[in-house]
C-alpha positions in Angstrom: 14.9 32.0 5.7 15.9 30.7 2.1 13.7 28.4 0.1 16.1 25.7 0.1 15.1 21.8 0.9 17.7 21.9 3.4 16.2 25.0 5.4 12.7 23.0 5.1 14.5 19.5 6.2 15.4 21.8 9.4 11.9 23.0 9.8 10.3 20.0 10.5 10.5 20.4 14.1 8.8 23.6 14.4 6.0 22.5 11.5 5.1 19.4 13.9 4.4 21.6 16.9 2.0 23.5 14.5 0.3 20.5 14.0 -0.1 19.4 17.2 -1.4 22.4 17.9 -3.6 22.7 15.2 -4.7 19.2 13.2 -6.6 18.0 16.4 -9.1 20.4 16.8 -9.4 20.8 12.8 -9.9 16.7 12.9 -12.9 17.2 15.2 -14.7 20.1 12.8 -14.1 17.3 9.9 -15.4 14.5 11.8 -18.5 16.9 12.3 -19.5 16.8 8.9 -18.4 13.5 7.3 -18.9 11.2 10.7 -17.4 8.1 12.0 -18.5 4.9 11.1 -16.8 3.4 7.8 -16.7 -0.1 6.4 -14.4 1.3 3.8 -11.3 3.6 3.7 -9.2 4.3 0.7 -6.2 6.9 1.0 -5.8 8.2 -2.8 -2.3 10.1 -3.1 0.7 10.4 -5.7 4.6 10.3 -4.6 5.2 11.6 -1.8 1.6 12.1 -0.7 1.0 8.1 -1.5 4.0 7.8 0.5 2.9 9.3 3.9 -0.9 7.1 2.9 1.6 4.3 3.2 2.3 5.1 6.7 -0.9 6.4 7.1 -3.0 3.1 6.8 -1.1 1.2 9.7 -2.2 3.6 11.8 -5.6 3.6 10.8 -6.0 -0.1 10.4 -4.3 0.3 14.3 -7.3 2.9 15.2 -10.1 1.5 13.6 -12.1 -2.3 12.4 -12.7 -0.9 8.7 -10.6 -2.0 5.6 -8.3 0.8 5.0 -6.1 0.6 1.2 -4.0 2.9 -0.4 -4.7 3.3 -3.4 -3.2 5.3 -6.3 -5.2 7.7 -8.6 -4.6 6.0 -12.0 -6.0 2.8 -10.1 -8.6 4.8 -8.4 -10.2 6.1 -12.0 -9.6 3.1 -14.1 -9.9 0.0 -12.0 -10.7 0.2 -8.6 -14.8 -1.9 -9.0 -17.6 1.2 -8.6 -19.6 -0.9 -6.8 -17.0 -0.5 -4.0 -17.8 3.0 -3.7 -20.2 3.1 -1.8 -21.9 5.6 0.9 -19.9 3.5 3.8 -16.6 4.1 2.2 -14.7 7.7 2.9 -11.9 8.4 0.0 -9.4 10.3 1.1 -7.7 12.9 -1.6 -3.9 13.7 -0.5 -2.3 15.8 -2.1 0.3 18.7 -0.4 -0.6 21.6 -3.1 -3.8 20.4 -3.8 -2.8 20.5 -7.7 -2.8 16.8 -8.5 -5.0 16.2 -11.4 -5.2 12.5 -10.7 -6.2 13.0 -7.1 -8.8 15.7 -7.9 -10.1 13.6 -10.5 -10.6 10.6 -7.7 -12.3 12.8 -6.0 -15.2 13.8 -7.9 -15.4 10.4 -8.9 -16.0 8.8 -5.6 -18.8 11.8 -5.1 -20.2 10.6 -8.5 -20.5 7.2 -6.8 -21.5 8.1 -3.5 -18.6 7.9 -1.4 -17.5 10.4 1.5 -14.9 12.8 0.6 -12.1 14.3 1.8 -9.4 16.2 0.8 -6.4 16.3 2.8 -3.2 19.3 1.9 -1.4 22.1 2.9 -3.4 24.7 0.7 -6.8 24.6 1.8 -8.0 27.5 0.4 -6.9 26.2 -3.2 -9.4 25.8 -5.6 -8.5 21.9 -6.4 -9.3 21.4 -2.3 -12.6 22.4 -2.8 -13.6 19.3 -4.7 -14.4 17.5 -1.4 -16.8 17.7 1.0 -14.5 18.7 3.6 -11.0 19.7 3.8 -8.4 18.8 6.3 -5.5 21.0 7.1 -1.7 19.6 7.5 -0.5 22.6 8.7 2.4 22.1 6.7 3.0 25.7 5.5 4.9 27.1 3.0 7.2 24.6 0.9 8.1 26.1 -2.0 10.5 23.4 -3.5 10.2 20.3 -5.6 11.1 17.5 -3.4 9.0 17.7 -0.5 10.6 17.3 3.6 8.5 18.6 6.0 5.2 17.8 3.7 5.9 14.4 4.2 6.2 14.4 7.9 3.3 16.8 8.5 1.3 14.6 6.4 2.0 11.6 8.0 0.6 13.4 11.4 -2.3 14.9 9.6 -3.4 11.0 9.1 -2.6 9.7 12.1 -5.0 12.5 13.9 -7.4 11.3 11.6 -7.3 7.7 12.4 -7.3 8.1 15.5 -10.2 10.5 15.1 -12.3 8.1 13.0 -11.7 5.6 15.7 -13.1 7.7 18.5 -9.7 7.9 20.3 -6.5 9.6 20.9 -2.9 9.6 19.4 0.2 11.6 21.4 2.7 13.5 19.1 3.9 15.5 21.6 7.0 14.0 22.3 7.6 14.0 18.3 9.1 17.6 17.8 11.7 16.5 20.5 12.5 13.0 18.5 12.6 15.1 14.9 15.4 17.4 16.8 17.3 14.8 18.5 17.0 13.4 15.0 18.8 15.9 13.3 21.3 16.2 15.4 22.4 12.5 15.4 22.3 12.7 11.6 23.9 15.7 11.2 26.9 14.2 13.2 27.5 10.8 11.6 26.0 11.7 8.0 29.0 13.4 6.5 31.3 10.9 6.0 28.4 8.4 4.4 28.0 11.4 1.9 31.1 11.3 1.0 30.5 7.5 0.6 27.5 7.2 -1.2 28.5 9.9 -3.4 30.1 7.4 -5.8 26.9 5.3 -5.8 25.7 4.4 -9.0 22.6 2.8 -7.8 21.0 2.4 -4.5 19.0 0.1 -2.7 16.9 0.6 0.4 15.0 -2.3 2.4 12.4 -1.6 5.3 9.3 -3.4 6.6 6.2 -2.3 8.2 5.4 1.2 8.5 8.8 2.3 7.6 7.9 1.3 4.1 6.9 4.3 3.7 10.1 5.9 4.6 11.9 3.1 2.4 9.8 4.2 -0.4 9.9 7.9 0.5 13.7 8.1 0.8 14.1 6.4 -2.5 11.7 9.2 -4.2 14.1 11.9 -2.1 17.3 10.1 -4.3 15.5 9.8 -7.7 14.6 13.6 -7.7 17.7 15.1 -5.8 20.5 12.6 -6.9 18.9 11.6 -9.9 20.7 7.5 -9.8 18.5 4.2 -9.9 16.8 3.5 -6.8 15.3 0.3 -6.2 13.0 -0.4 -2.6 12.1 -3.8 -0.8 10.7 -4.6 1.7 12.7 -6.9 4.1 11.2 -10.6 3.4 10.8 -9.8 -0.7 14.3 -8.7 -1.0 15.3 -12.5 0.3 13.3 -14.0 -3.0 15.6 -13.0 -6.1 16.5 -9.4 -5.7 19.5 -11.0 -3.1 21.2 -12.9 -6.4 22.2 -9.0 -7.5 24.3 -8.5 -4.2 27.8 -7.2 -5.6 31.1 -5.7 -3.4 29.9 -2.6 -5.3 26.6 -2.3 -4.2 25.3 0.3 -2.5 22.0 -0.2 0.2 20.4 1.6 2.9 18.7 -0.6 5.6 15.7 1.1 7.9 15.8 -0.5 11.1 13.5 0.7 13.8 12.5 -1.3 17.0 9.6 -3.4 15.8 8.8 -7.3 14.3 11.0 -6.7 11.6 14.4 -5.5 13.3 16.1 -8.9 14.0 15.0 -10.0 10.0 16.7 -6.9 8.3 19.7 -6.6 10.8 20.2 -10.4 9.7 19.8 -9.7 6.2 22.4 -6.8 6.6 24.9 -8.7 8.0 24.9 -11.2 5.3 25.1 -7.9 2.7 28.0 -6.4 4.9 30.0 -9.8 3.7 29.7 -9.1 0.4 30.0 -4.7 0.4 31.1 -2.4 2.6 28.4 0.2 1.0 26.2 -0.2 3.7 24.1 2.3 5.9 21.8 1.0 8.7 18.8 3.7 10.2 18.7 2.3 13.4 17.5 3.1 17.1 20.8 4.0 19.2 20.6 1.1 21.4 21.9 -0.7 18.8 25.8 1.1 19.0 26.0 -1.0 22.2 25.7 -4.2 20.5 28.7 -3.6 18.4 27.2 -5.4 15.8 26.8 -2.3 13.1 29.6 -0.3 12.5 27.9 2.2 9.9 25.0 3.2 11.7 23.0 6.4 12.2 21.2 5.9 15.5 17.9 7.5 16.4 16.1 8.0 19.8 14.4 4.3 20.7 11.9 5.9 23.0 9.2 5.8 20.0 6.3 3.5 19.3 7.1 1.9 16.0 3.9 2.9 14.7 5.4 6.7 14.9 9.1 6.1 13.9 8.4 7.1 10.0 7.9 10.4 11.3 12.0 10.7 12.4 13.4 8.2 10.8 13.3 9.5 7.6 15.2 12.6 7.8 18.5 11.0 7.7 17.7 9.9 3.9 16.5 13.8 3.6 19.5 14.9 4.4 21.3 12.1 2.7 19.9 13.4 -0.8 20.1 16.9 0.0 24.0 16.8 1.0 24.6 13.6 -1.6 22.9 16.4 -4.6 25.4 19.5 -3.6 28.3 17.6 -3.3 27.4 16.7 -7.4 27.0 20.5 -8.0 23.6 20.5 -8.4 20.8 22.1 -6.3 18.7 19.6 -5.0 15.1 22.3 -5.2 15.9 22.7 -9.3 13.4 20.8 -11.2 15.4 18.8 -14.3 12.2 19.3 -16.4 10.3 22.6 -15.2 7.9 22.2 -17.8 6.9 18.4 -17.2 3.5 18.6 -15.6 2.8 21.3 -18.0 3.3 19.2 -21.1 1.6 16.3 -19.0 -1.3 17.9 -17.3 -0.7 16.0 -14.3 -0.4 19.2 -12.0 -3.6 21.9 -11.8 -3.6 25.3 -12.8 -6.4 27.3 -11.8 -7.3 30.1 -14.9 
Protein backbone atom coordinates (compact mmCIF):
# COMPACT_ATOMS: atom_id res chain seq x y z
CA UNK A 1 0.00 0.00 0.00
CA UNK A 2 1.16 3.65 -0.82
CA UNK A 3 2.40 6.02 1.77
CA UNK A 4 -0.33 8.36 1.35
CA UNK A 5 -2.48 10.03 4.35
CA UNK A 6 -5.39 8.88 2.64
CA UNK A 7 -4.27 5.01 2.63
CA UNK A 8 -3.43 5.65 6.48
CA UNK A 9 -6.91 7.58 7.09
CA UNK A 10 -8.26 4.01 5.73
CA UNK A 11 -6.07 1.99 8.05
CA UNK A 12 -7.37 3.03 11.09
CA UNK A 13 -9.72 0.28 11.41
CA UNK A 14 -7.24 -2.47 11.14
CA UNK A 15 -4.51 -0.36 13.50
CA UNK A 16 -7.32 -0.27 16.34
CA UNK A 17 -7.76 -4.04 16.35
CA UNK A 18 -3.92 -4.13 16.75
CA UNK A 19 -4.32 -2.32 19.72
CA UNK A 20 -6.85 -4.06 21.26
CA UNK A 21 -5.11 -6.79 20.85
CA UNK A 22 -1.97 -5.61 22.00
CA UNK A 23 -1.91 -2.19 24.35
CA UNK A 24 -3.82 -4.25 27.14
CA UNK A 25 -1.48 -6.64 27.99
CA UNK A 26 1.53 -4.15 27.30
CA UNK A 27 -0.42 -1.69 29.91
CA UNK A 28 -0.25 -4.39 32.59
CA UNK A 29 3.87 -5.04 32.03
CA UNK A 30 3.96 -0.94 32.50
CA UNK A 31 1.85 -0.91 35.44
CA UNK A 32 4.40 -3.62 36.79
CA UNK A 33 7.11 -1.30 36.96
CA UNK A 34 5.85 2.26 37.52
CA UNK A 35 2.55 1.17 39.92
CA UNK A 36 -0.79 2.65 40.52
CA UNK A 37 -1.33 5.03 42.95
CA UNK A 38 -0.80 8.78 41.74
CA UNK A 39 -1.78 12.10 43.30
CA UNK A 40 -0.55 13.65 40.13
CA UNK A 41 -0.78 13.04 36.37
CA UNK A 42 0.58 15.34 33.74
CA UNK A 43 0.24 14.15 29.87
CA UNK A 44 3.29 16.12 28.17
CA UNK A 45 2.69 16.02 24.22
CA UNK A 46 3.08 18.50 21.10
CA UNK A 47 0.35 18.77 18.15
CA UNK A 48 -1.19 16.02 17.43
CA UNK A 49 0.26 13.99 20.35
CA UNK A 50 -1.18 17.02 22.83
CA UNK A 51 -4.13 16.53 20.86
CA UNK A 52 -5.02 12.90 21.67
CA UNK A 53 -3.64 14.08 25.75
CA UNK A 54 -6.67 16.23 25.31
CA UNK A 55 -8.90 13.39 24.94
CA UNK A 56 -6.79 11.44 26.91
CA UNK A 57 -7.36 13.22 30.34
CA UNK A 58 -11.30 12.84 30.42
CA UNK A 59 -10.82 9.52 30.45
CA UNK A 60 -8.41 9.41 33.00
CA UNK A 61 -9.95 11.93 35.29
CA UNK A 62 -13.21 9.29 34.36
CA UNK A 63 -10.87 6.27 35.62
CA UNK A 64 -9.08 7.58 38.32
CA UNK A 65 -9.34 10.41 41.82
CA UNK A 66 -5.85 11.99 40.93
CA UNK A 67 -5.41 15.49 39.12
CA UNK A 68 -4.74 14.69 35.66
CA UNK A 69 -3.35 18.11 33.17
CA UNK A 70 -2.13 18.29 29.93
CA UNK A 71 0.45 19.99 29.77
CA UNK A 72 2.70 21.26 26.86
CA UNK A 73 6.62 20.81 26.79
CA UNK A 74 7.63 24.55 26.59
CA UNK A 75 5.30 24.90 29.79
CA UNK A 76 6.55 21.66 31.23
CA UNK A 77 10.52 23.02 31.11
CA UNK A 78 9.96 26.61 31.83
CA UNK A 79 7.04 27.08 34.11
CA UNK A 80 5.28 24.22 35.39
CA UNK A 81 6.50 24.81 39.75
CA UNK A 82 9.33 21.79 40.46
CA UNK A 83 7.99 21.44 43.58
CA UNK A 84 4.98 19.79 41.78
CA UNK A 85 7.15 17.07 40.64
CA UNK A 86 7.22 15.07 42.91
CA UNK A 87 7.59 11.06 43.49
CA UNK A 88 3.50 10.90 43.49
CA UNK A 89 3.23 12.49 40.18
CA UNK A 90 3.71 10.10 36.84
CA UNK A 91 4.66 12.48 33.59
CA UNK A 92 3.71 11.06 30.71
CA UNK A 93 5.98 11.83 27.41
CA UNK A 94 3.69 11.44 24.06
CA UNK A 95 5.16 11.66 21.25
CA UNK A 96 4.26 9.16 17.93
CA UNK A 97 8.15 9.05 16.63
CA UNK A 98 9.53 9.54 19.73
CA UNK A 99 11.72 12.58 18.18
CA UNK A 100 10.24 15.52 19.91
CA UNK A 101 12.96 17.38 21.52
CA UNK A 102 10.57 19.23 23.87
CA UNK A 103 8.98 16.09 25.00
CA UNK A 104 12.30 14.24 25.57
CA UNK A 105 13.55 17.14 27.31
CA UNK A 106 10.28 16.99 29.86
CA UNK A 107 11.27 13.84 30.42
CA UNK A 108 14.53 13.87 31.89
CA UNK A 109 13.46 16.73 33.69
CA UNK A 110 10.65 15.26 35.63
CA UNK A 111 13.36 12.16 36.42
CA UNK A 112 15.67 15.02 37.57
CA UNK A 113 12.88 15.94 39.93
CA UNK A 114 11.68 12.71 40.99
CA UNK A 115 8.74 12.10 39.05
CA UNK A 116 7.58 8.68 37.42
CA UNK A 117 8.09 8.43 33.77
CA UNK A 118 6.73 7.28 30.88
CA UNK A 119 7.04 7.47 27.48
CA UNK A 120 4.20 6.74 25.38
CA UNK A 121 4.83 6.31 20.97
CA UNK A 122 4.81 4.25 18.13
CA UNK A 123 8.66 3.59 18.03
CA UNK A 124 9.66 2.05 21.05
CA UNK A 125 12.73 0.84 20.19
CA UNK A 126 13.90 4.60 19.31
CA UNK A 127 16.51 5.92 21.16
CA UNK A 128 14.51 9.26 22.27
CA UNK A 129 11.88 6.44 24.00
CA UNK A 130 14.44 5.26 26.12
CA UNK A 131 14.57 8.44 28.27
CA UNK A 132 11.80 7.00 30.51
CA UNK A 133 11.49 4.51 32.80
CA UNK A 134 9.19 2.58 30.89
CA UNK A 135 7.80 2.67 27.45
CA UNK A 136 4.28 2.07 26.36
CA UNK A 137 3.47 0.88 22.90
CA UNK A 138 0.54 2.38 20.61
CA UNK A 139 0.69 -0.06 18.21
CA UNK A 140 0.34 2.44 15.77
CA UNK A 141 2.73 1.13 13.09
CA UNK A 142 4.20 2.51 10.29
CA UNK A 143 3.10 6.30 9.36
CA UNK A 144 5.39 7.60 7.21
CA UNK A 145 3.71 11.03 6.44
CA UNK A 146 3.55 14.43 7.97
CA UNK A 147 0.12 14.94 9.09
CA UNK A 148 -0.65 12.21 11.28
CA UNK A 149 -4.43 9.85 11.04
CA UNK A 150 -4.22 6.80 12.47
CA UNK A 151 -1.44 8.11 15.12
CA UNK A 152 -3.99 10.13 16.49
CA UNK A 153 -6.60 7.44 16.99
CA UNK A 154 -4.21 4.83 18.12
CA UNK A 155 -2.96 7.23 20.62
CA UNK A 156 -6.07 8.18 22.01
CA UNK A 157 -6.58 4.22 22.75
CA UNK A 158 -3.16 3.82 24.01
CA UNK A 159 -4.43 6.40 26.94
CA UNK A 160 -7.45 5.23 27.54
CA UNK A 161 -5.94 1.59 28.36
CA UNK A 162 -3.83 3.31 30.53
CA UNK A 163 -6.40 5.17 32.50
CA UNK A 164 -8.18 2.63 32.92
CA UNK A 165 -5.21 0.65 33.98
CA UNK A 166 -4.01 3.14 36.50
CA UNK A 167 -7.43 2.98 37.90
CA UNK A 168 -7.49 -0.76 38.49
CA UNK A 169 -10.33 -1.28 35.95
CA UNK A 170 -11.44 -2.03 32.47
CA UNK A 171 -12.23 -0.02 29.25
CA UNK A 172 -14.07 -1.91 26.03
CA UNK A 173 -12.79 -0.84 22.50
CA UNK A 174 -14.02 -3.68 20.88
CA UNK A 175 -16.82 -2.38 19.32
CA UNK A 176 -14.48 0.64 18.00
CA UNK A 177 -12.92 -0.94 14.75
CA UNK A 178 -16.70 -1.47 13.71
CA UNK A 179 -17.61 2.37 14.59
CA UNK A 180 -14.14 3.67 12.67
CA UNK A 181 -15.59 1.46 9.52
CA UNK A 182 -19.10 2.49 9.69
CA UNK A 183 -17.38 5.81 10.04
CA UNK A 184 -15.78 5.90 6.89
CA UNK A 185 -18.31 4.81 4.96
CA UNK A 186 -20.90 7.43 6.09
CA UNK A 187 -18.21 10.04 5.32
CA UNK A 188 -17.15 8.78 2.38
CA UNK A 189 -20.74 9.08 1.07
CA UNK A 190 -21.90 12.58 2.06
CA UNK A 191 -18.23 14.20 2.14
CA UNK A 192 -17.81 14.95 -1.53
CA UNK A 193 -20.01 17.50 -2.13
CA UNK A 194 -18.85 19.52 1.25
CA UNK A 195 -15.36 19.30 -0.46
CA UNK A 196 -16.36 20.86 -3.15
CA UNK A 197 -17.90 23.38 -0.73
CA UNK A 198 -15.30 24.16 1.60
CA UNK A 199 -12.89 24.26 -1.08
CA UNK A 200 -13.39 27.97 -1.51
CA UNK A 201 -12.99 28.54 2.27
CA UNK A 202 -10.68 31.08 3.13
CA UNK A 203 -10.79 30.49 6.75
CA UNK A 204 -12.42 28.01 8.88
CA UNK A 205 -13.85 27.61 12.12
CA UNK A 206 -14.53 24.50 14.17
CA UNK A 207 -16.52 24.47 17.67
CA UNK A 208 -16.71 21.30 19.98
CA UNK A 209 -17.00 20.70 23.77
CA UNK A 210 -15.90 18.03 26.02
CA UNK A 211 -13.76 15.35 24.82
CA UNK A 212 -14.29 16.21 21.25
CA UNK A 213 -12.05 19.13 21.89
CA UNK A 214 -9.64 17.20 21.03
CA UNK A 215 -10.98 16.39 17.70
CA UNK A 216 -12.00 20.17 17.30
CA UNK A 217 -8.40 20.99 17.92
CA UNK A 218 -7.08 17.97 15.98
CA UNK A 219 -9.12 18.62 12.82
CA UNK A 220 -8.05 22.19 12.86
CA UNK A 221 -4.16 21.03 12.95
CA UNK A 222 -5.29 18.34 9.89
CA UNK A 223 -6.50 21.90 7.82
CA UNK A 224 -3.51 24.09 8.85
CA UNK A 225 -0.89 21.43 7.58
CA UNK A 226 -2.90 19.86 4.52
CA UNK A 227 -5.01 22.98 3.40
CA UNK A 228 -2.75 25.33 4.61
CA UNK A 229 -5.98 28.39 5.42
CA UNK A 230 -6.55 30.08 8.99
CA UNK A 231 -8.12 27.85 11.34
CA UNK A 232 -9.56 29.07 14.35
CA UNK A 233 -11.16 26.37 17.35
CA UNK A 234 -13.75 26.98 20.21
CA UNK A 235 -15.07 25.35 22.29
CA UNK A 236 -19.00 25.61 22.34
CA UNK A 237 -19.80 28.18 25.44
CA UNK A 238 -16.32 30.46 24.56
CA UNK A 239 -17.37 30.85 21.05
CA UNK A 240 -20.83 32.66 22.50
CA UNK A 241 -18.44 35.48 24.33
CA UNK A 242 -16.94 37.65 21.26
CA UNK A 243 -15.74 35.28 18.66
CA UNK A 244 -19.83 35.19 17.57
CA UNK A 245 -19.62 39.22 16.56
CA UNK A 246 -17.20 37.74 13.43
CA UNK A 247 -20.18 35.63 12.07
CA UNK A 248 -20.42 36.65 8.24
CA UNK A 249 -22.71 34.97 5.17
CA UNK A 250 -19.11 34.01 4.10
CA UNK A 251 -17.98 32.21 6.89
CA UNK A 252 -17.10 28.99 6.89
CA UNK A 253 -17.51 26.48 10.35
CA UNK A 254 -17.51 23.02 11.23
CA UNK A 255 -19.60 22.02 14.26
CA UNK A 256 -18.74 18.50 16.33
CA UNK A 257 -21.69 17.27 17.70
CA UNK A 258 -21.71 13.95 19.44
CA UNK A 259 -24.39 12.70 21.99
CA UNK A 260 -23.31 14.19 25.27
CA UNK A 261 -23.95 17.56 27.70
CA UNK A 262 -22.99 19.62 25.07
CA UNK A 263 -25.24 18.53 21.96
CA UNK A 264 -28.37 20.62 22.50
CA UNK A 265 -25.72 23.99 23.20
CA UNK A 266 -23.82 23.64 19.85
CA UNK A 267 -26.83 22.39 17.72
CA UNK A 268 -28.42 25.77 19.17
CA UNK A 269 -25.49 27.74 18.40
CA UNK A 270 -25.50 26.22 14.78
CA UNK A 271 -28.76 27.02 14.04
CA UNK A 272 -28.32 30.71 14.85
CA UNK A 273 -24.94 30.43 12.39
CA UNK A 274 -27.05 28.64 9.69
CA UNK A 275 -29.12 32.24 9.60
CA UNK A 276 -26.34 34.10 8.86
CA UNK A 277 -24.15 31.28 6.20
CA UNK A 278 -24.90 28.54 4.51
CA UNK A 279 -21.05 27.30 5.09
CA UNK A 280 -21.91 25.02 7.61
CA UNK A 281 -21.01 21.32 8.42
CA UNK A 282 -22.33 19.56 11.49
CA UNK A 283 -20.35 15.96 12.74
CA UNK A 284 -23.23 14.48 14.21
CA UNK A 285 -24.66 11.04 15.47
CA UNK A 286 -27.24 9.77 12.67
CA UNK A 287 -30.12 10.02 14.86
CA UNK A 288 -30.06 13.42 14.26
CA UNK A 289 -31.20 13.10 10.14
CA UNK A 290 -34.56 12.16 11.68
CA UNK A 291 -35.07 15.39 13.37
CA UNK A 292 -34.87 17.33 10.14
CA UNK A 293 -33.33 19.88 11.88
CA UNK A 294 -29.62 19.75 10.03
CA UNK A 295 -29.62 19.65 6.50
CA UNK A 296 -25.63 19.41 6.08
CA UNK A 297 -24.85 16.76 8.27
CA UNK A 298 -22.40 13.82 8.24
CA UNK A 299 -23.98 11.32 10.67
CA UNK A 300 -22.01 8.85 12.65
CA UNK A 301 -23.06 5.62 14.58
CA UNK A 302 -24.83 6.84 18.04
CA UNK A 303 -24.20 3.51 19.76
CA UNK A 304 -20.93 5.09 21.48
CA UNK A 305 -20.20 6.31 24.93
CA UNK A 306 -19.33 9.98 24.47
CA UNK A 307 -16.23 9.48 26.29
CA UNK A 308 -15.03 7.20 23.09
CA UNK A 309 -16.62 9.24 20.24
CA UNK A 310 -13.14 11.29 19.48
CA UNK A 311 -11.94 8.12 18.37
CA UNK A 312 -14.59 8.13 15.05
CA UNK A 313 -15.55 11.26 14.97
CA UNK A 314 -12.69 12.72 13.66
CA UNK A 315 -12.12 11.10 10.53
CA UNK A 316 -14.59 12.99 8.68
CA UNK A 317 -12.24 16.27 9.16
CA UNK A 318 -9.29 13.62 8.03
CA UNK A 319 -10.75 13.05 5.10
CA UNK A 320 -12.10 16.62 4.80
CA UNK A 321 -8.36 17.89 4.64
CA UNK A 322 -7.06 15.15 2.75
CA UNK A 323 -9.73 15.50 -0.23
CA UNK A 324 -10.08 19.59 0.43
CA UNK A 325 -5.71 19.48 -0.19
CA UNK A 326 -5.96 17.38 -3.77
CA UNK A 327 -8.66 19.18 -5.06
CA UNK A 328 -5.95 22.50 -4.56
CA UNK A 329 -3.25 20.32 -6.44
CA UNK A 330 -1.30 19.75 -3.75
CA UNK A 331 -0.37 16.52 -1.81
CA UNK A 332 -1.54 16.60 1.49
CA UNK A 333 1.83 14.15 2.93
CA UNK A 334 4.44 16.99 1.24
CA UNK A 335 5.97 18.97 3.95
CA UNK A 336 5.87 23.01 2.79
CA UNK A 337 9.18 23.39 4.79
CA UNK A 338 11.19 19.87 4.84
CA UNK A 339 13.92 21.41 6.53
CA UNK A 340 11.96 23.20 9.47
CA UNK A 341 12.74 21.06 12.51
CA UNK A 342 16.17 20.89 11.19
CA UNK A 343 16.75 24.57 11.26
CA UNK A 344 14.72 24.51 14.64
CA UNK A 345 15.90 21.47 16.48
CA UNK A 346 12.54 20.70 17.54
CA UNK A 347 12.65 17.09 16.07
CA UNK A 348 15.59 14.41 17.22
CA UNK A 349 18.06 12.93 15.24
CA UNK A 350 19.95 10.23 16.64
CA UNK A 351 23.96 10.40 15.29
Amino acid sequence: MSQTMRNYILEQGITMQQVIEHVPGEVEGVLQKIGRQYKRILLVGSGTSLNAAIAGKYVMEEYNDCEVQVVTPFDFIHYFPEKRITNDALVVGISQTARSTGVIDSIHRAREYGARTLFLTAAPQAAGAQCAESILNTWTGDEFVGPKTKGFTSTMAALFYLAAGLGGKSIDLTTIPGFISETIGSSEKVLPGFVDQFLAAPSLKIIGFGPNMAVAREGGLKALETIRIPVEVYDVEEYMHGPYHCLEKDTYMIFIAPPGKGQERILRLFQFADCITSNTLVIGDEDLASTGRIKNLVPLPCNVDEMLTPLGYIIPLQILANDITLKKGRRPELSRYPNFHAMMGSKFTPQ
